[in-house]
C-alpha positions as semicolon CSV with decimal commas, in nm:
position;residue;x (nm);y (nm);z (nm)
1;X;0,000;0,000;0,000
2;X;0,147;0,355;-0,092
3;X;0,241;0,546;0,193
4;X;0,060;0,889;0,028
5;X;-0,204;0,992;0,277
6;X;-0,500;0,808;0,274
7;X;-0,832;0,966;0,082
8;X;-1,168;1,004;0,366
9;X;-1,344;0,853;0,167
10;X;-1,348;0,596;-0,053
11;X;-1,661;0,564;-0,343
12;X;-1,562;0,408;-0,643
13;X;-1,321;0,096;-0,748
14;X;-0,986;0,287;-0,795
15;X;-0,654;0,162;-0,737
16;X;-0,613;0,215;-0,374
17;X;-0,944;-0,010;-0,355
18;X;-0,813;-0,310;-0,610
19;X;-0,481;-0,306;-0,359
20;X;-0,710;-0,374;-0,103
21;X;-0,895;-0,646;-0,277
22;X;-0,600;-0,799;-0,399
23;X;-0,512;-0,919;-0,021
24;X;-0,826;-1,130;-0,042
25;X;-0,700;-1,381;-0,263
26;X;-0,366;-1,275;-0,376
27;X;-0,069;-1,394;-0,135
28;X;0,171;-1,284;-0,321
29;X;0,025;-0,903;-0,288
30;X;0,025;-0,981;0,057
31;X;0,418;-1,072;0,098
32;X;0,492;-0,790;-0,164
33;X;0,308;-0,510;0,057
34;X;0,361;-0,665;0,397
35;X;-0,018;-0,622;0,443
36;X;-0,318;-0,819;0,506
37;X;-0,731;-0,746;0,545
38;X;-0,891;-0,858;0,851
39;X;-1,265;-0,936;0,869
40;X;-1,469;-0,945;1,129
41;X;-1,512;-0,807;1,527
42;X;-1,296;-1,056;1,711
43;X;-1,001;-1,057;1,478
44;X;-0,967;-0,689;1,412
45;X;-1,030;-0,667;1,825
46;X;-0,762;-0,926;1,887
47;X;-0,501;-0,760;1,598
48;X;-0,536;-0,406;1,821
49;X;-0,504;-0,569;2,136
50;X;-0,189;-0,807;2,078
51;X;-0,013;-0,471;1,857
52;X;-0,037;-0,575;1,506
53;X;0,049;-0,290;1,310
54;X;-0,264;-0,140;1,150
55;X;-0,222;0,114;0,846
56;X;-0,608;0,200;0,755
57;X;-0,896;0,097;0,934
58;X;-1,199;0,049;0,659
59;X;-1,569;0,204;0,755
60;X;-1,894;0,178;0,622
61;X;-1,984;0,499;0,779
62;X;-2,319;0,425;0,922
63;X;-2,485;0,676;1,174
64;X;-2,563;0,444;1,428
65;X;-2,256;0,196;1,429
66;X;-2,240;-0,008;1,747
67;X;-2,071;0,018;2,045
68;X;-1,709;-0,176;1,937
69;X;-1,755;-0,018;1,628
70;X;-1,817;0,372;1,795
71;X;-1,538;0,272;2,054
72;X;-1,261;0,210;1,793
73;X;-1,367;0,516;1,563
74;X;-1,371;0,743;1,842
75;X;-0,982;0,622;1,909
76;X;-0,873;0,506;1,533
77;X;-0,562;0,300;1,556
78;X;-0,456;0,425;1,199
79;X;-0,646;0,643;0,966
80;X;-0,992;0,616;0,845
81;X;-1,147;0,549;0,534
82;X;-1,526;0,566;0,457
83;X;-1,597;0,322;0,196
84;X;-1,938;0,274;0,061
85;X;-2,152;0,009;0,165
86;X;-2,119;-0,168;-0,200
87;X;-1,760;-0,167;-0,163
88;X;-1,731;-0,257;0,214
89;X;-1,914;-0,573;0,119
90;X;-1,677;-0,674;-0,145
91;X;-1,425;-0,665;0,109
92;X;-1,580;-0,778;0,400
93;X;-1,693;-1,093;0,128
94;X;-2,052;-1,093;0,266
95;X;-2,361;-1,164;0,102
96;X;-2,578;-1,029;0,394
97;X;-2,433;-0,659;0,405
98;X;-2,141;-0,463;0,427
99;X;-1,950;-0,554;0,768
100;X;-1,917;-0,235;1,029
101;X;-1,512;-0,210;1,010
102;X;-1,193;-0,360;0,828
103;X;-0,848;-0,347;0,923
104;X;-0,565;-0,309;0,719
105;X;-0,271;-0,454;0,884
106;X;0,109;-0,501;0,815
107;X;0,228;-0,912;0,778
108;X;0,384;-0,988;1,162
109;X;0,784;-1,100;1,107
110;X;0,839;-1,462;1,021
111;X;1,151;-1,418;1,316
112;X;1,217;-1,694;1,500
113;X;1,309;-1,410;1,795
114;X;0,981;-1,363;1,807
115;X;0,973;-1,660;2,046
116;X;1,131;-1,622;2,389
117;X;1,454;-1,838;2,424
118;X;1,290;-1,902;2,790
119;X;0,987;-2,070;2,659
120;X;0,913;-2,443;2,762
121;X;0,634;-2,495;2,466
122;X;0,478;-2,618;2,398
123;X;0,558;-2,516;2,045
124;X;0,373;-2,619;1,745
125;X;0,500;-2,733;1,385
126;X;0,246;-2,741;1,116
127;X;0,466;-2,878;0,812
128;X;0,338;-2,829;0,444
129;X;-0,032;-2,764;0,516
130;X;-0,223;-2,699;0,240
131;X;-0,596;-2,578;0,396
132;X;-0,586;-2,223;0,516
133;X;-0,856;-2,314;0,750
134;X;-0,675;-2,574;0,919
135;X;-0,415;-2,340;1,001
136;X;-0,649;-2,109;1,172
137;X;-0,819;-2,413;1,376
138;X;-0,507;-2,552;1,459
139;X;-0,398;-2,152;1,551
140;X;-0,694;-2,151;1,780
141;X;-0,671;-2,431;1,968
142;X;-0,271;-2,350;1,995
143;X;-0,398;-2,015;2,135
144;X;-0,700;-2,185;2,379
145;X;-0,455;-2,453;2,508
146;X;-0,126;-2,292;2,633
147;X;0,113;-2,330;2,315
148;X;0,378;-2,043;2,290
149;X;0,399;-2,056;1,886
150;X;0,264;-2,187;1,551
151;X;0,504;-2,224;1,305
152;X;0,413;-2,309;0,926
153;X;0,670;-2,513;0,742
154;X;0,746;-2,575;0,415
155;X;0,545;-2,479;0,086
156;X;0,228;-2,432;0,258
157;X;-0,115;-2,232;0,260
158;X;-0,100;-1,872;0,414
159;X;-0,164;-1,830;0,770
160;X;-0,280;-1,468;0,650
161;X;-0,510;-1,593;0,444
162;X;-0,863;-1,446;0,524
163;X;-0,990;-1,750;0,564
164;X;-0,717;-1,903;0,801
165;X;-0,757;-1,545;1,023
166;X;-1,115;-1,634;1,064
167;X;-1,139;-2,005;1,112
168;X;-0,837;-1,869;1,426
169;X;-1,097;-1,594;1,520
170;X;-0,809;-1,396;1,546
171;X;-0,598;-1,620;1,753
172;X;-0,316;-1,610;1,497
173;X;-0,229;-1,269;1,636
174;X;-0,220;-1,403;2,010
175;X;0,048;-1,620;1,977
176;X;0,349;-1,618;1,710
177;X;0,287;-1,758;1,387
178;X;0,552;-1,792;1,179
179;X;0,656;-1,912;0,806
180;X;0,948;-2,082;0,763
181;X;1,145;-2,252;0,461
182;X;1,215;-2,566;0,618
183;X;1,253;-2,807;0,928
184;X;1,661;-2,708;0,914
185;X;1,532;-2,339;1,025
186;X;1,343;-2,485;1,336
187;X;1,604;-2,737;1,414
188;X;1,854;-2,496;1,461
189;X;1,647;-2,322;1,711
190;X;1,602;-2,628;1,893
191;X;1,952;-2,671;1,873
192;X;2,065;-2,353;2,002
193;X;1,773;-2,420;2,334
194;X;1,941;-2,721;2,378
195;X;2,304;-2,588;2,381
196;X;2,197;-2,315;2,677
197;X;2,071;-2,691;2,881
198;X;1,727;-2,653;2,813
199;X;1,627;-3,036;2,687
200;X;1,376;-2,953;2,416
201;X;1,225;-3,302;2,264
202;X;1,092;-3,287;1,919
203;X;0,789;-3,524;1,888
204;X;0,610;-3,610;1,537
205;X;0,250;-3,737;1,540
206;X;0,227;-4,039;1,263
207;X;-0,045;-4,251;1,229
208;X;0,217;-4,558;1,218
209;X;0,435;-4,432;1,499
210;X;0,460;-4,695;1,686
211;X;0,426;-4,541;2,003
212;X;0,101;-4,415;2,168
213;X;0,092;-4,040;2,244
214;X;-0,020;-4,054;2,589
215;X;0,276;-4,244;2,686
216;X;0,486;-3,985;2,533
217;X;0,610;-3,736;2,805
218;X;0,537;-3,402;2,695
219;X;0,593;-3,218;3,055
220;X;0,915;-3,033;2,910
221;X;1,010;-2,835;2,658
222;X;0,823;-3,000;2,334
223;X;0,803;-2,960;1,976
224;X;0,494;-3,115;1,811
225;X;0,488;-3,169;1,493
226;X;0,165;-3,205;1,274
227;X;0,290;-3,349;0,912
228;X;0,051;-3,243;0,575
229;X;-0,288;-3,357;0,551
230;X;-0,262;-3,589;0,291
231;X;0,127;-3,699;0,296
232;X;0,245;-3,636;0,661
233;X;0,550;-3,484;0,781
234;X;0,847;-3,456;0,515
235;X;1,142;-3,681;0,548
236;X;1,366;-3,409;0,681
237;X;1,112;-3,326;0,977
238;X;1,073;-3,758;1,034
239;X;1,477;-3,798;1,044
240;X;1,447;-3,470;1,287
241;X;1,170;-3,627;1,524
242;X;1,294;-3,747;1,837
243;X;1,005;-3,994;1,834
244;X;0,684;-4,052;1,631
245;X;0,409;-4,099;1,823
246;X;0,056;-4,192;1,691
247;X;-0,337;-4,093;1,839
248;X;-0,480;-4,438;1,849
249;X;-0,820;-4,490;1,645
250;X;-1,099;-4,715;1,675
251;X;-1,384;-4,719;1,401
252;X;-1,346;-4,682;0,984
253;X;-1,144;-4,367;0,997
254;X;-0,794;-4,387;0,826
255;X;-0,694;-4,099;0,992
256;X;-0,744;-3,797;1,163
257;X;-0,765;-3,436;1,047
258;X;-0,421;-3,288;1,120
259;X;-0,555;-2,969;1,259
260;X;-0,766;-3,232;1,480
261;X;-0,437;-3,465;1,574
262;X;-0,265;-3,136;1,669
263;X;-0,556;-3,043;1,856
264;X;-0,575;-3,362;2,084
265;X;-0,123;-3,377;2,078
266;X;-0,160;-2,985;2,254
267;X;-0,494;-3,155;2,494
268;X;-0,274;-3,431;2,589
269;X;0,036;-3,164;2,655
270;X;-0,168;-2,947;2,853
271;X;-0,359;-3,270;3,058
272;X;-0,002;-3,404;3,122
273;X;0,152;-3,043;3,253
274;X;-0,151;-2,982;3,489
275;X;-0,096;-3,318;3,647
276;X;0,242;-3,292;3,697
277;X;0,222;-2,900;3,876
278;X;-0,046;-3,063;4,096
């Protein structure tokens, strides 16, 4: 997005607006501007409050917005620009009317400094996924259950992706999510936490692990990986694994969902930490 100032208001499809539309479904736009558009109450709410950047915050300039809505435009995080209420639902990709507010906001750093050396996980791998949706699940049950990072390796769908912010309900900005090329990347984090004594364990959930996840002891600092939803983890992350560890199944199901297996890996973290503090 140019840095000129910012027009009031907004009524026709011009430039500035195809920019904006071109976040929607365009990731490379995205990584070329650093910017992303955020739909709906919760995730603009939870963008402010964990200090995503945001560099225009979109308004359909009705006169009797609603209380969040009247709260935030009486305080604007960045400037403001009236759209009309055609436009705004373009954006907002509604069929029922044009939403209250969008946000603007710049890309968070894929920097692995973004996680605290100090951290005990724990810490989540998603390798290769290719459903932006079950990024944001998997974000927002990483945010609901404790984990102190996401991080998206590989070739992979776009945590940024409008549709992966909303299936996190902005939960992607309450924890760091990161991209990153490879398992080597991650790796040599773990490496460098292990080399200051802290004895991180890297544990891959296969449906052929051979051993069962609850027996696994997760209590320190972990790494779970959750491998691809069709293929699994890559070879690099398998050779990188500590130990695989499989979710037994009963019933005609092949498998699980891998935002679901990550789901019930960070449950079984969590249910293993709180028994061991009591």
């Amino acid at each position: 997005m140019s840095r000129r100032p910012l027009p009031a208001r907004l009524e026709r499809r011009n430039a500035l607006f195809q920019q904006w539309q071109s976040l929607l479904t365009n990731r490379t736009k995205r990584t070329r501007t650093g910017e992303m558009l955020v739909q709906g109450v919760r995730p603009i709410t939870q963008a402010i409050a964990h200090g995503v950047e945001i560099r225009a915050l979109l308004s359909d300039g009705r006169p009797t917005p609603s209380r969040w809505a009247r709260e935030l435009l009486a305080a604007p995080p960045a400037p403001v620009v009236v759209l009309t209420e055609e436009l705004m639902a373009e954006l907002g990709e509604r069929d029922d009317g044009a939403p209250e507010l969008l946000a603007v906001a710049a890309v968070p750093d894929d920097d692995l400094d973004r996680i605290a050396p100090s951290v005990t996980g724990p810490v989540v791998v998603f390798d290769r996924p290719t459903g932006p949706g079950n990024i944001g699940s998997l974000a927002r049950t990483a945010d609901a259950l404790g984990a102190d990072a996401l991080l998206i390796t590989g070739h992979s769908a776009d945590p940024w992706d409008p549709a992966a912010v909303r299936a996190s309900t902005g939960s992607v900005f309450a924890l760091p999510v990161l991209r990153l090329a490879s398992h080597r990347e991650v790796m040599a984090w773990v490496h460098a936490r292990r080399e200051e004594g802290r004895p991180w364990r890297v544990v891959g959930l296969d449906e052929a692990g051979g051993h069962e996840l609850a027996t696994e002891d997760l209590t320190g600092p972990t790494l779970i990986v959750v491998g691809n939803e069709t293929i699994g983890m890559s070879a690099g992350w398998k050779e990188a694994c500590d130990v695989l560890a499989e979710i037994p199944m009963s019933g005609s199901a092949s498998s699980l969902n891998a935002a679901v297996a990550g789901s019930i890996a960070l449950y079984e973290a969590r249910r293993q930490r709180h028994r061991s503090a009591v």
